[in-house]
C-alpha positions in Angstrom: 1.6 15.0 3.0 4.6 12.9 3.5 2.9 9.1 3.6 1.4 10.6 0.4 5.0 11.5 -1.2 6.6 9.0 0.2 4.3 6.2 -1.7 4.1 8.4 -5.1 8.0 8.6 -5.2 8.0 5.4 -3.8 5.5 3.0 -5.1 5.7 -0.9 -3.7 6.9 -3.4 -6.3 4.4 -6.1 -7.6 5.6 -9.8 -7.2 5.3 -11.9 -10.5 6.1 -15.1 -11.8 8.7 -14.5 -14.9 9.7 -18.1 -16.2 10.0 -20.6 -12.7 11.0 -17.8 -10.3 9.6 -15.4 -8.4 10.7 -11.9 -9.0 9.5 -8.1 -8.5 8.7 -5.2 -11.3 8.2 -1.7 -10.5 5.1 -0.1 -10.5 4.1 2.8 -12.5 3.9 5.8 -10.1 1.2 8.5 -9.8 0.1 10.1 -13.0 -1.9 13.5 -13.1 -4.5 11.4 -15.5 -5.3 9.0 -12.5 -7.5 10.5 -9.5 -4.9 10.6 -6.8 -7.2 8.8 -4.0 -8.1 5.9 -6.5 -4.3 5.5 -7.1 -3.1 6.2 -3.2 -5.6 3.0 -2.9 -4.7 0.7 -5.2 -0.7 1.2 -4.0 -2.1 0.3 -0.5 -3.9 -2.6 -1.5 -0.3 -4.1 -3.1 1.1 -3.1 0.0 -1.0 -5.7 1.9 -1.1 -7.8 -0.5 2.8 -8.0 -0.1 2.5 -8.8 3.2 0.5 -10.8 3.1 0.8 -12.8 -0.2 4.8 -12.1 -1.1 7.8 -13.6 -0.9 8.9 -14.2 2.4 12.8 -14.4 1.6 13.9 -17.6 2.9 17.5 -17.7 4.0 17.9 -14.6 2.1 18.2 -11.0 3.7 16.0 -8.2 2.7 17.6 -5.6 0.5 16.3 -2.6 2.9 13.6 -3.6 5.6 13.3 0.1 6.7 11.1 0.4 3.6 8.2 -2.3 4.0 8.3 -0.3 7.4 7.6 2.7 5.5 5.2 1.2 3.3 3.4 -0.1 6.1 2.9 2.9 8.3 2.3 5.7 5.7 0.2 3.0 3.8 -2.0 3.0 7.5 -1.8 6.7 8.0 -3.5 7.4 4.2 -6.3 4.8 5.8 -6.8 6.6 8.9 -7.4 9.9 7.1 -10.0 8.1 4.8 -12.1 7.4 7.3 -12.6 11.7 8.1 -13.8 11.5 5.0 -17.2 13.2 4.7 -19.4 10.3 2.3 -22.3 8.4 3.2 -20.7 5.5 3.3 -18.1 6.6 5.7 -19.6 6.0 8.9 -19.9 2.3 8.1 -16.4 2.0 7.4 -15.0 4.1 10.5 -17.9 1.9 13.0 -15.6 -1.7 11.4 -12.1 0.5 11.5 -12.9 0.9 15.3 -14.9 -2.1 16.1 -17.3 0.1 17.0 -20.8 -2.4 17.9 
């Protein structure tokens, strides 16, 4: 239960454009109107898409790099434990998590 806390309590930021620069806004975090899973999801895929679409900080140190490693790793833990998920399509996702041929 902690990679779940730890992205409810604290959810990534979202990168957008506000005038010429780049900045980040907070996210709303988990409410009890939202299925849990859909929004555990949807805070993973702006994880990644930090990564892999964000600023990159040039010249600029970041404010507290322990977090992205945070995000990162509880963000892949919630993934794992998706896959032990008992759906149909389940097995099709676990046979491309694991490369499985």
């Amino acid at each position: 239960m902690t990679a779940v806390d730890y992205l409810i309590k604290n959810p990534s930021k979202k990168q957008i454009l506000s005038g010429d620069a780049l900045s980040w806004s907070q996210t709303p975090s988990w409410t009890q109107e939202e299925p849990l899973l859909k929004c555990l999801l949807t805070m993973i895929r702006r994880v990644r898409n930090n990564l892999f679409h964000g600023g990159k900080f040039p010249g600029a140190p970041v404010k507290d790099p322990t977090r992205d490693q945070l995000l990162l790793e509880y963000s892949i833990c919630i993934l794992v434990e998706c896959l032990c998920l008992d759906a149909a399509p389940a097995h099709k996702v676990r046979k491309y998590f694991r490369s499985e041929t």
